[in-house]
py3Dmol code that shows the C-alpha trace and the ligand (Angstrom):
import py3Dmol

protein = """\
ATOM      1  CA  UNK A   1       1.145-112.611  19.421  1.00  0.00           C
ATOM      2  CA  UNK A   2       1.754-115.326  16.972  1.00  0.00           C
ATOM      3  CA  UNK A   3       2.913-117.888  19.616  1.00  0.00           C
ATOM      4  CA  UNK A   4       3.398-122.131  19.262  1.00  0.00           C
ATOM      5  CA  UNK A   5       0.340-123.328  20.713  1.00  0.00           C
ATOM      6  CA  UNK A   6      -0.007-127.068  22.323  1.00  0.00           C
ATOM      7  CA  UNK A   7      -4.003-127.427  23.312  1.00  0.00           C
ATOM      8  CA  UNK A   8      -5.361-130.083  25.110  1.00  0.00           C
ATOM      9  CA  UNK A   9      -9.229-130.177  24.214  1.00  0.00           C
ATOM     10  CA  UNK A  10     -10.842-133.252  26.763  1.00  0.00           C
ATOM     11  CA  UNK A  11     -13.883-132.990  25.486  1.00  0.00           C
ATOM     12  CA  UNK A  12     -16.398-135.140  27.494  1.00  0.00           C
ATOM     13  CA  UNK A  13     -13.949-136.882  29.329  1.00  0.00           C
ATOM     14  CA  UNK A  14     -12.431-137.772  32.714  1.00  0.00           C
ATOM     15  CA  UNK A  15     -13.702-137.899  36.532  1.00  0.00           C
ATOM     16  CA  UNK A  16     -12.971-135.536  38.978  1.00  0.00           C
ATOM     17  CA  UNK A  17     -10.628-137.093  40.593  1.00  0.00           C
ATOM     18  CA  UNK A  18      -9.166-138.614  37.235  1.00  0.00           C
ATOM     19  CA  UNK A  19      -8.900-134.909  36.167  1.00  0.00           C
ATOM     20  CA  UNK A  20      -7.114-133.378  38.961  1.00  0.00           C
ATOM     21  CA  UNK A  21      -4.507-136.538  38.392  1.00  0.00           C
ATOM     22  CA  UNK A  22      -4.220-135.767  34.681  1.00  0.00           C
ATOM     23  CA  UNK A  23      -3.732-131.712  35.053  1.00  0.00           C
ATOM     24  CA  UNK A  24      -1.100-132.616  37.848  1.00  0.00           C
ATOM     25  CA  UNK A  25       0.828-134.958  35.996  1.00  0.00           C
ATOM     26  CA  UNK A  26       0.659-132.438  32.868  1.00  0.00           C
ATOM     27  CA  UNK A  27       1.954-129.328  35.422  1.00  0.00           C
ATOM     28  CA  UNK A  28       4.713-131.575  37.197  1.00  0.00           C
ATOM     29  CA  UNK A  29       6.321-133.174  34.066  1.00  0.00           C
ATOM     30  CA  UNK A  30       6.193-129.738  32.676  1.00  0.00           C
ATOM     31  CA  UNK A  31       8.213-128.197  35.254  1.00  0.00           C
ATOM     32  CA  UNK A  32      10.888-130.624  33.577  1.00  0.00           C
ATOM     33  CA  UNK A  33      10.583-129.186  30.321  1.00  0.00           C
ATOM     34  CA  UNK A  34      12.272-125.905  28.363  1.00  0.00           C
ATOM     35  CA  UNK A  35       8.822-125.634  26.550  1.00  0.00           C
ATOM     36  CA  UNK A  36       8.721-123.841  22.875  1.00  0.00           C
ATOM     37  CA  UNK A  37       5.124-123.343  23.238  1.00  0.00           C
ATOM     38  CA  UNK A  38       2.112-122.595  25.595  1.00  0.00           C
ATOM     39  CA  UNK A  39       0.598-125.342  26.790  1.00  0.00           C
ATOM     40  CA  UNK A  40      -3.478-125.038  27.490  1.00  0.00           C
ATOM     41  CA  UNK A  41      -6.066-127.790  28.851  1.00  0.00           C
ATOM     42  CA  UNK A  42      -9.234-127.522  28.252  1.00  0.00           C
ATOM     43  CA  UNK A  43     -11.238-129.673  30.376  1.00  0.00           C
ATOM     44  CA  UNK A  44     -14.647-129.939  31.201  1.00  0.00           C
ATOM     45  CA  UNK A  45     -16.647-127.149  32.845  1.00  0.00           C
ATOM     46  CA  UNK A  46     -17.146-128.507  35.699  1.00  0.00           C
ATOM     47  CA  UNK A  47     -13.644-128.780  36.438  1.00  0.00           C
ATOM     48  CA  UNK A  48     -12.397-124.796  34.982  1.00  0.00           C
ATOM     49  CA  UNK A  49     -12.123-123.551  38.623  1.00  0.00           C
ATOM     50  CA  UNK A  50      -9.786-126.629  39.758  1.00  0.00           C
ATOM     51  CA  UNK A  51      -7.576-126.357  36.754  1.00  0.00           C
ATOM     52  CA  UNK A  52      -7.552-122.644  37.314  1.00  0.00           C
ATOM     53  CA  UNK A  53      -5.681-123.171  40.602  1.00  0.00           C
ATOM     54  CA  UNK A  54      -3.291-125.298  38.842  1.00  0.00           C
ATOM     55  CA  UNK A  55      -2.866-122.169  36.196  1.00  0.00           C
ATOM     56  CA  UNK A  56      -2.078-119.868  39.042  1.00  0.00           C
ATOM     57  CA  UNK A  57       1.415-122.150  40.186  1.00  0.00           C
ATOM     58  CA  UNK A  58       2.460-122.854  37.152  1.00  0.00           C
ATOM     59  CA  UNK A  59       2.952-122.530  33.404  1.00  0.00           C
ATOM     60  CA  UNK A  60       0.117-123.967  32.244  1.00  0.00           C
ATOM     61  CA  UNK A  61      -3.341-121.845  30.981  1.00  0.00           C
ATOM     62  CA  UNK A  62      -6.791-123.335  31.403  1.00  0.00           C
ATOM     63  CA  UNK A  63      -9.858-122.980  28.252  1.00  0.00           C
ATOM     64  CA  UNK A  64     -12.924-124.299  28.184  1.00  0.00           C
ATOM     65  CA  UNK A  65     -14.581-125.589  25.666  1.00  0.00           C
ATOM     66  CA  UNK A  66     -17.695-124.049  25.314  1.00  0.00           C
ATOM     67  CA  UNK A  67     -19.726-121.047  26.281  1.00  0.00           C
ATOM     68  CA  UNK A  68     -23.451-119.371  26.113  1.00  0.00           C
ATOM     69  CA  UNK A  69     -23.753-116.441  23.603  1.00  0.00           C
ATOM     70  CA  UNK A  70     -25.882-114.604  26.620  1.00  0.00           C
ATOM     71  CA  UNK A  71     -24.053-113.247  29.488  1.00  0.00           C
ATOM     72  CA  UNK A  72     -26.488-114.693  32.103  1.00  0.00           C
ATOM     73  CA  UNK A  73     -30.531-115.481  32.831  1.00  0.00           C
ATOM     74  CA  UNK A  74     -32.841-118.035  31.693  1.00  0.00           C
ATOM     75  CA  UNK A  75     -30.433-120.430  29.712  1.00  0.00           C
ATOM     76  CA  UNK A  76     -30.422-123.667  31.949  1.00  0.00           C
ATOM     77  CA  UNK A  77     -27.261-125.780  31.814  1.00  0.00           C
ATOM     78  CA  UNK A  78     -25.201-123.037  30.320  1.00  0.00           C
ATOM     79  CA  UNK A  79     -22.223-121.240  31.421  1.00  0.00           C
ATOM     80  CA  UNK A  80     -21.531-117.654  30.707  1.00  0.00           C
ATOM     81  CA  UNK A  81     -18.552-115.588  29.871  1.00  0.00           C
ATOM     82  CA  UNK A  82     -18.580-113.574  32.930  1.00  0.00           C
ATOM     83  CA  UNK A  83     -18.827-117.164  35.010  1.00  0.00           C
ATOM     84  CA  UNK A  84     -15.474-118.166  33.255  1.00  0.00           C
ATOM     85  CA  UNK A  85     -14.057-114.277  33.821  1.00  0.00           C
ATOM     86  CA  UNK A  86     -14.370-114.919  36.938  1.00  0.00           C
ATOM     87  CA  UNK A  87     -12.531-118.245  37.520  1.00  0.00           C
ATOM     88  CA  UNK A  88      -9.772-116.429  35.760  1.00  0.00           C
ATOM     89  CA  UNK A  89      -9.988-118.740  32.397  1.00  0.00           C
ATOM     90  CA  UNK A  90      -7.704-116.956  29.923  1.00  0.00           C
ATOM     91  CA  UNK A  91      -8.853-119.286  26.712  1.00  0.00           C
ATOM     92  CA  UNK A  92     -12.139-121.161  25.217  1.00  0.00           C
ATOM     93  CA  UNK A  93     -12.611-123.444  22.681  1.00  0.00           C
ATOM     94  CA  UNK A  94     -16.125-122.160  19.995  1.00  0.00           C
ATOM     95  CA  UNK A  95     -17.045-123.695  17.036  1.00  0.00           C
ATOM     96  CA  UNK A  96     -15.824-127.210  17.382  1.00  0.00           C
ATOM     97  CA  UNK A  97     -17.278-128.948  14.816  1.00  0.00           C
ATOM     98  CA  UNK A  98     -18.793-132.067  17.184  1.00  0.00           C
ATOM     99  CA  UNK A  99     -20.790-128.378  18.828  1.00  0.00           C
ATOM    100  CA  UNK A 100     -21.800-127.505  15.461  1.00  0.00           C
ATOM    101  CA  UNK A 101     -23.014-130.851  14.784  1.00  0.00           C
ATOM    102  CA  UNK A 102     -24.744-132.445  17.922  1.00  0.00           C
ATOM    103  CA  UNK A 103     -25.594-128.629  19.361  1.00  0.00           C
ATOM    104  CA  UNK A 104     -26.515-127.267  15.405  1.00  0.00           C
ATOM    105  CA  UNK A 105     -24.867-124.353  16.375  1.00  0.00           C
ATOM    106  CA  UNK A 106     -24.654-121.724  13.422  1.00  0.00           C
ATOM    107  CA  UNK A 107     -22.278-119.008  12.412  1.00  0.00           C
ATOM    108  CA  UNK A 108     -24.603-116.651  13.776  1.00  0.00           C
ATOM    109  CA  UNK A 109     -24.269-118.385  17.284  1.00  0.00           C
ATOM    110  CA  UNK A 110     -20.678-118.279  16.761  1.00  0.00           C
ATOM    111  CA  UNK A 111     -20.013-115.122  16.069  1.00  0.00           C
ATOM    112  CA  UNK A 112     -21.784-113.865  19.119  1.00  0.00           C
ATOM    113  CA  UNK A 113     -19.860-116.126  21.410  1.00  0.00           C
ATOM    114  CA  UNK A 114     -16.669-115.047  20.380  1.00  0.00           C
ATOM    115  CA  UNK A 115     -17.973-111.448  21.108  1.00  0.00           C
ATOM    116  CA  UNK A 116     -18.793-111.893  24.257  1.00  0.00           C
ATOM    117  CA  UNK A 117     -15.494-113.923  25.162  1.00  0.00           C
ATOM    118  CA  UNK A 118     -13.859-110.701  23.880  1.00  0.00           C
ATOM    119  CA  UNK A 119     -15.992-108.424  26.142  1.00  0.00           C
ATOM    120  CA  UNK A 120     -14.666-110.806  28.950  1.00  0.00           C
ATOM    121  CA  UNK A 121     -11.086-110.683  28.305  1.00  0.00           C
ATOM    122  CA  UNK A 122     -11.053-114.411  26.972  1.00  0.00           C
ATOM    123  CA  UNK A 123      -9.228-115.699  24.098  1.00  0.00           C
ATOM    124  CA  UNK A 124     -11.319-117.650  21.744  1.00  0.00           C
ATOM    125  CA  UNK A 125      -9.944-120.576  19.676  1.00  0.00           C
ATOM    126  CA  UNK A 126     -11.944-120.551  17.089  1.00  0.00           C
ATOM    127  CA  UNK A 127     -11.988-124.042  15.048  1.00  0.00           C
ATOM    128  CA  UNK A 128     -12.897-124.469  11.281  1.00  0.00           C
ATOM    129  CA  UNK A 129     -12.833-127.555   9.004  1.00  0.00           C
ATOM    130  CA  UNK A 130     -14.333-129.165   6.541  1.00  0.00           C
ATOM    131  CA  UNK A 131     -16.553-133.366   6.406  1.00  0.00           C
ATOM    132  CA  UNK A 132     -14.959-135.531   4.361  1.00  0.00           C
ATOM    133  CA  UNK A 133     -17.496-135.501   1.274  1.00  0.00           C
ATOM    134  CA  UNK A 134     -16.675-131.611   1.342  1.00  0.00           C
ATOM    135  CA  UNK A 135     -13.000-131.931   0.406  1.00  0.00           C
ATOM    136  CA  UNK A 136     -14.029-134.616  -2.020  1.00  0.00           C
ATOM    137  CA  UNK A 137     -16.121-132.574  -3.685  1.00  0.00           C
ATOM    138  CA  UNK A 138     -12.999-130.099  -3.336  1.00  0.00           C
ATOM    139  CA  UNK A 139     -15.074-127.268  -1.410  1.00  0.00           C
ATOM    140  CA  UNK A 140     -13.056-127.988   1.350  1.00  0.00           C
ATOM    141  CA  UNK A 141     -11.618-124.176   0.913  1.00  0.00           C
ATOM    142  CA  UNK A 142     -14.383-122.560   0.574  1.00  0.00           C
ATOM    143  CA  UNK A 143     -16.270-124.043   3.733  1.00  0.00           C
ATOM    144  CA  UNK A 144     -13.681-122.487   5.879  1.00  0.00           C
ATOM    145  CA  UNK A 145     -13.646-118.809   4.269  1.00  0.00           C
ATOM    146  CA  UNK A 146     -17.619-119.151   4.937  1.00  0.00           C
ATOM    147  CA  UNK A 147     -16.793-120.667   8.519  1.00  0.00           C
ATOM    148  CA  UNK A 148     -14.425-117.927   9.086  1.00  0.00           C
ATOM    149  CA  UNK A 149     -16.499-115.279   7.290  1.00  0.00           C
ATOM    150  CA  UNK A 150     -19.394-115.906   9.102  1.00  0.00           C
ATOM    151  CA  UNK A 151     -17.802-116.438  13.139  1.00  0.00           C
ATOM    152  CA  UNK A 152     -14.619-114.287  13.244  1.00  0.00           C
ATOM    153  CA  UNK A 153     -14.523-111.706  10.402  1.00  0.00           C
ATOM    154  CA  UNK A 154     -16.479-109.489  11.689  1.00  0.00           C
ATOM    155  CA  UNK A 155     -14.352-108.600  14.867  1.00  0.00           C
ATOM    156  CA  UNK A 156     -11.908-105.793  14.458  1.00  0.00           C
ATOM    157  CA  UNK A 157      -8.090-105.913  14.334  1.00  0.00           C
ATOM    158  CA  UNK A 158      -7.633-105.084  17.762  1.00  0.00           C
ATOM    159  CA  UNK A 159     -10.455-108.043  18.676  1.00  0.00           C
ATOM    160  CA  UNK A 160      -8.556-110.673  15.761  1.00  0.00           C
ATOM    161  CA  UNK A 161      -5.363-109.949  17.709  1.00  0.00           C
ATOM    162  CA  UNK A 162      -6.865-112.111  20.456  1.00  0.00           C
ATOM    163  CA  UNK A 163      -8.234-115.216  18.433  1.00  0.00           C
ATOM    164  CA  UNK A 164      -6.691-118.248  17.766  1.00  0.00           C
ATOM    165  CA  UNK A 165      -7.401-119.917  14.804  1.00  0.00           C
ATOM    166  CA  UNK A 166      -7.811-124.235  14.602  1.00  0.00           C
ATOM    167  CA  UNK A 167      -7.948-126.395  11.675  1.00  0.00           C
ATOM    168  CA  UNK A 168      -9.800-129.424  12.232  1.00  0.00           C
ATOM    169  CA  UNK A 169     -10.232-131.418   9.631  1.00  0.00           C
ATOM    170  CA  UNK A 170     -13.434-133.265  10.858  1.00  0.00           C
ATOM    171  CA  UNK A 171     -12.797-136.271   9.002  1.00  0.00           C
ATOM    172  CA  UNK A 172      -9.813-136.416  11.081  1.00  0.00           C
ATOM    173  CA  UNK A 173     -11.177-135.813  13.870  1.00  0.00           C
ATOM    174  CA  UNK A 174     -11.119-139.349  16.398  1.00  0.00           C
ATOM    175  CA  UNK A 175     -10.916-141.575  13.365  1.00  0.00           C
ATOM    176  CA  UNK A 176      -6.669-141.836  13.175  1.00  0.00           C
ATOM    177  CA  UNK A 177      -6.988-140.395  10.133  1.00  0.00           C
ATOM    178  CA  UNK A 178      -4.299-137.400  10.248  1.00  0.00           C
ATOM    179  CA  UNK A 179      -3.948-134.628   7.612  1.00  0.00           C
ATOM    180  CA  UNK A 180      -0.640-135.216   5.628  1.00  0.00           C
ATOM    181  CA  UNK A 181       1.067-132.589   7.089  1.00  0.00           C
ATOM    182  CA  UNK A 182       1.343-130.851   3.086  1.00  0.00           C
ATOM    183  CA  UNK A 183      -2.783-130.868   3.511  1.00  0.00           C
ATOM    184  CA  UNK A 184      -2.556-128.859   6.933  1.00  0.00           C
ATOM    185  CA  UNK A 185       0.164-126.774   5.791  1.00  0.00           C
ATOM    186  CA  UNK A 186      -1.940-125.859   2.811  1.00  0.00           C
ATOM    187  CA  UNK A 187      -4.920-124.985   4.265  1.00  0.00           C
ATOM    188  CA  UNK A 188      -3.167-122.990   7.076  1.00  0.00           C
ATOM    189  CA  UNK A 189      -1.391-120.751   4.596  1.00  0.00           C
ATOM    190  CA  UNK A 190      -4.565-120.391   2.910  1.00  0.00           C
ATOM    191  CA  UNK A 191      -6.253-119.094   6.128  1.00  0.00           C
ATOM    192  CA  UNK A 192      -3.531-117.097   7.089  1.00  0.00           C
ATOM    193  CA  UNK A 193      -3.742-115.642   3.667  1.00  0.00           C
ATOM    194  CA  UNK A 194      -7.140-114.846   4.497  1.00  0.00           C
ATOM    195  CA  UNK A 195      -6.987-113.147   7.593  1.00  0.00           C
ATOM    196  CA  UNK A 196      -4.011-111.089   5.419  1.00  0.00           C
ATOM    197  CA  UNK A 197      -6.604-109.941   2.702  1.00  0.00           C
ATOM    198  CA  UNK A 198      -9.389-109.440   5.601  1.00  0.00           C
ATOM    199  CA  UNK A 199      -7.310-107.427   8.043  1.00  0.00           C
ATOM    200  CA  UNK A 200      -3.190-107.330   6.933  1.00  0.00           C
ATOM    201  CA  UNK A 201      -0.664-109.347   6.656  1.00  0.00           C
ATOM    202  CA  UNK A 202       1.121-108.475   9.429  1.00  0.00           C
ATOM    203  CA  UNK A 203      -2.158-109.185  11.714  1.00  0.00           C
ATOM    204  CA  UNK A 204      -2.257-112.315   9.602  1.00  0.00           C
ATOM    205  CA  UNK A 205       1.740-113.414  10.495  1.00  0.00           C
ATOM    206  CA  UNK A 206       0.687-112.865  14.297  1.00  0.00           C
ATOM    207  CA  UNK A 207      -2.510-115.095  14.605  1.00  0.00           C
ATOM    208  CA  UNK A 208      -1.538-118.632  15.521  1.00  0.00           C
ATOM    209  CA  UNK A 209      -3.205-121.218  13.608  1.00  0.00           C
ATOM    210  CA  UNK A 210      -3.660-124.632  15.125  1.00  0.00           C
ATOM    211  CA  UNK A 211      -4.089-127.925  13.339  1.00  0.00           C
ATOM    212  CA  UNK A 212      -6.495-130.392  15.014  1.00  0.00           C
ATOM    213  CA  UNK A 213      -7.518-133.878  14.120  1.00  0.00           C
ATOM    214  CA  UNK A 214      -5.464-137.300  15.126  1.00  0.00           C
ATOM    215  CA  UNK A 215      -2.724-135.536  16.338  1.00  0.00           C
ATOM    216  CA  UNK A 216      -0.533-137.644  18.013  1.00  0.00           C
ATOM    217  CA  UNK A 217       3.282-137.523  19.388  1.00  0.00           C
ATOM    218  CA  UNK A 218       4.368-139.694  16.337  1.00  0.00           C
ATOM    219  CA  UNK A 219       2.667-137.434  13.625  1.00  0.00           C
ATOM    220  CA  UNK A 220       3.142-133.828  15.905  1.00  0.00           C
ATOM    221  CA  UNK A 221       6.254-132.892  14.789  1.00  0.00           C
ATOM    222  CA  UNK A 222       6.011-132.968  11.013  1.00  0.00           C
ATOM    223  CA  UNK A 223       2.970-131.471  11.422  1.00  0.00           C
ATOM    224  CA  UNK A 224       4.311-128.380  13.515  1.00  0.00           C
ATOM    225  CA  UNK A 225       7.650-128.045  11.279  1.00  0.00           C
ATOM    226  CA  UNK A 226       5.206-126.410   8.427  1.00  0.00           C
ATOM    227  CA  UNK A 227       5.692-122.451   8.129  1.00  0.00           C
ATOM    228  CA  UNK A 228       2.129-122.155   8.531  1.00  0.00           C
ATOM    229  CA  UNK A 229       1.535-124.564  11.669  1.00  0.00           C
ATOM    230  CA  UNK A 230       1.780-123.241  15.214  1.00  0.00           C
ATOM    231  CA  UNK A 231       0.379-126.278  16.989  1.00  0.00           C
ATOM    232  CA  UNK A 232      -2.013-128.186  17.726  1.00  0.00           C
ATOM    233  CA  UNK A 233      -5.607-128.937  19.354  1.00  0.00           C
ATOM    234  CA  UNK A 234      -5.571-132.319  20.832  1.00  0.00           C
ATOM    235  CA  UNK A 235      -8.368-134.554  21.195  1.00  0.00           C
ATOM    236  CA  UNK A 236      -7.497-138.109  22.581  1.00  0.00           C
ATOM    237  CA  UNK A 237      -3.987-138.011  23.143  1.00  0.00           C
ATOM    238  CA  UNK A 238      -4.799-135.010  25.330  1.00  0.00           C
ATOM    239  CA  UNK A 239      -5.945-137.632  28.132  1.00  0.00           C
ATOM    240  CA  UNK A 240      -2.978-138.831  28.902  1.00  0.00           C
ATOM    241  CA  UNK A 241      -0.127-136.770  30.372  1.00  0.00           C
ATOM    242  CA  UNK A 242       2.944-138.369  28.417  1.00  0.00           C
ATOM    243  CA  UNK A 243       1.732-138.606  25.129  1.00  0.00           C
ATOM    244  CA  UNK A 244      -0.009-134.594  25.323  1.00  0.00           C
ATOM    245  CA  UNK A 245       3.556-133.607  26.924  1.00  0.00           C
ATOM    246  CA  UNK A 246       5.574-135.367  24.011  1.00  0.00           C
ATOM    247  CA  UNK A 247       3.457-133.250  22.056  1.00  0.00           C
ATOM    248  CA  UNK A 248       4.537-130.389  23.567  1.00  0.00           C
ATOM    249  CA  UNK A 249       7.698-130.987  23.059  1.00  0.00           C
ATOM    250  CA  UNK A 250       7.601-131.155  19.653  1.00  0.00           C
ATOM    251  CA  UNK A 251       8.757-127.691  18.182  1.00  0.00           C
ATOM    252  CA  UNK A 252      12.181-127.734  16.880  1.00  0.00           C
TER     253      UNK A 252
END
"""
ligand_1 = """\
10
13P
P -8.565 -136.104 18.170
O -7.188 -135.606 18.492
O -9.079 -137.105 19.153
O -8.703 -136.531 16.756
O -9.556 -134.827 18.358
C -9.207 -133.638 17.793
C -10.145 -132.606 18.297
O -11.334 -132.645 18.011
C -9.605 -131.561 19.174
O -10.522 -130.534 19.372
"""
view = py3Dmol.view(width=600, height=400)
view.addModel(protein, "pdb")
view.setStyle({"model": 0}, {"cartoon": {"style": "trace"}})
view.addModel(ligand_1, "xyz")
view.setStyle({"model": 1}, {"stick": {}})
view.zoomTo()
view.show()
């Protein structure tokens, strides 16, 4: 199901009440629209079952952006897959790298997450990317294949049918640094060509592959007119309905 793929990752952002306005706007101006992607917002937890009853009016699908490897007990302040299941959450962000780095979460972690998403019927969107001394040092490549080798690559082709892959460049991440879109559009085919050597290629032309990291309507649409692009996860300009819907509409 490759698909174009507009995400909308809020991280630790927004009131209640400052959601609900933001998800509305996002869901009205996209009524508007003859969309040539899907359009997903991720916001916090605490707000999944809200958004989900924006999800059931209208075009838009709800992630979240994080869940426990455990399906339930003794794991205070965590949230498990059958608790998003059952808020009818079709998507969920794993393996951002600001997780990986403030929450040290490991490939280990990672892979059992997106496991258990499976088991629940959710989509992960599994992100990958590389710190900037990494892709000075011109490892950059080979980070991902272990990133993707280690959280993904061990699900079957049936299971890869329902991942989503993201780019994030982390030294692009929040700084306004963006990827030139001939950097995403070469690490992208190089994924791609992975999953095609890992699984096939025709698996490999149907996985969407997202590029995340400064994104912004001025910079989204030479990003997303690479072959190997099919959107994008969006950080900041995620937070505010206009720019995330010119972002949207982005795909020639
Ligand atoms: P920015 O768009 O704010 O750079 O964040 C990207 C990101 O981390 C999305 O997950």
């Amino acid at each position: 199901m490759r698909k174009n793929i507009v995400a909308g990752n809020w991280k630790m952002n927004k009131t209640f009440q400052e959601a609900e306005e933001l998800i509305d706007q996002i869901v009205v101006g996209m009524e508007e629209m003859s969309l040539k992607c899907e359009v997903i917002a991720c916001p916090p937890a605490l707000y999944l079952e809200m958004a989900s009853d924006y999800a059931e009016e209208s075009r838009i699908k709800i992630g979240a952006q994080n869940v426990s490897e455990h399906d339930k007990g003794a794991y205070t302040g965590e949230i498990a897959a059958p608790m998003l299941a059952s808020v009818d959450i079709e998507y969920c962000i794993i393996g951002h790298s600001e997780r990986r780095k403030y929450f040290h979460e490991t490939g280990e972690q990672l892979a059992k997450k997106a496991d258990i998403l499976l088991d629940y019927g959710i989509k992960p969107i599994f992100c990958c990317g590389e710190v900037l001394e990494e892709r000075e040092k011109g490892i950059h490549f080979d980070v991902v294949r272990k990133q993707l080798t280690e959280g993904i690559f061990h699900l079957n082709k049936d299971e890869f049918s329902n991942v989503v892959v993201a780019y994030e460049p982390v030294w692009a991440i929040g700084t306004g640094k963006t990827a030139s879109p001939g950097q995403a559009q070469e690490m992208h085919a190089f994924i791609r060509n992975l999953i095609s050597e890992k699984y096939s290629k025709e698996i490999a032309e149907e996985t969407s592959i997202l590029y995340g990291g400064s994104c912004n309507p001025g910079n989204a649409k030479a990003l997303f007119s690479n072959p190997d692009v099919d959107g994008g996860l969006i950080g900041g300009a995620s937070l505010k309905a206009d720019d995330f819907l010119k972002i949207a509409a982005s795909f020639e």
